[in-house]
Structure formats: structure tokens, C-alpha cells
C-alpha positions, 0 to 999 in steps of 0.5 A, a space after each residue: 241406602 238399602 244396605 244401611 237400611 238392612 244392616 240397620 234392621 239386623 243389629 236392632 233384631 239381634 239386641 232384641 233377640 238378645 234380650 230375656 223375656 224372663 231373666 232371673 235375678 237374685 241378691 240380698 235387701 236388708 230387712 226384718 220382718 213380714 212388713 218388709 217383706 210385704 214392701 220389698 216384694 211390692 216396690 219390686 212388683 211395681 216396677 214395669 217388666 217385673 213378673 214375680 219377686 219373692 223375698 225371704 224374711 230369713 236369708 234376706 235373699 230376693 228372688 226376681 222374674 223380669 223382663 229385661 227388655 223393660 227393666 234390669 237389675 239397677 232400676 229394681 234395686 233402685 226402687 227397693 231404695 226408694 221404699 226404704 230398704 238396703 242392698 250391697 250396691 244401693 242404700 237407701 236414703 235417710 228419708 226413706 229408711 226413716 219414713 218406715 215403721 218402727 219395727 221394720 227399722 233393720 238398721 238398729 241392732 235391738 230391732 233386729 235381736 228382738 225379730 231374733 227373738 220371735 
């Protein structure tokens, strides 16, 4: 009983240990003003175990310090979803893209020419 016990607490240390308290993250959202930027850095902030998030308005690049024994990449992207906002991977629902300003409206090609334009 005392090795289960031992070998036990060895491979629960070693998963922890394994784990980055500050990982590094990076990947594009869609979006195109400092509106979105103010939501997308803000959605990501929200979730637990993320330390910073900081969105570029023109490469679109999101750059994150998490905790990855609190959260991992999927659940931010998820969150970034919920408030509206695209990725590669996930899309986010009608009801959220729709539900955002006219302005931050990424998807239509004469909102995004007229950001160009400013």
C-alpha cells in the first residue's frame, strides 16, 4: 500500500512540476479597432490564470502570460469567441459577432476598408 501511495505522490509531483506558471502564448483574433482591442484583451484577462494579454490593432497578434496549471490556450480562445471575436481554430457564434458595435464589425469588407482608411 505504501508504494501505490508513494509512487502515487511521485507522478502527481511530476504533472505539477511540469506545468508553467508563466507560459507564453501567442495567435491571431480578428478585429479592427481599439474597441476590439479593449474586448479581446479584457475577455482574455477575465479568465482565471491569465496574467497579461495584450492585442495588436494591426497585425491582429495576441500575445498572452498564463498559468497553465489554471488555464490553457483553448479555454482563452473560447472566451475570445464568447466575446465576439474569431480565431483560426474557433469562431465565434452569430449571436456573439453580432451583438458587437457596428464598428468592430470585422467581418464586412467596408468596415474593415474604412479602419484602413483612418
Amino acid at each position: 500500500m505504501k508504494k501505490v501511495l508513494l509512487i502515487t505522490l511521485f507522478l502527481v509531483g511530476a504533472m505539477s512540476y511540469g506545468q508553467n506558471k508563466n507560459a507564453r502564448a501567442s495567435f491571431e483574433v480578428d478585429g479592427v479597432c481599439l474597441m476590439c482591442k479593449e474586448r479581446i484583451e479584457k475577455a482574455c484577462i477575465k479568465t482565471k490564470g491569465v496574467k497579461s494579454a495584450v492585442w495588436n490593432v494591426k497585425t491582429h497578434e495576441l500575445n498572452l502570460i498564463f498559468d497553465e496549471r489554471k488555464t490553457d490556450v483553448k479555454t482563452i480562445k473560447n472566451r475570445v469567441a464568447n466575446a465576439g471575436h474569431d480565431t483560426k481554430e474557433i469562431k465565434a457564434s452569430d449571436e456573439a459577432y453580432n451583438s458587437l458595435h457596428g464598428c468592430c464589425k470585422y467581418r464586412d469588407e467596408e468596415i474593415i476598408d474604412d479602419h484602413k482608411n483612418n
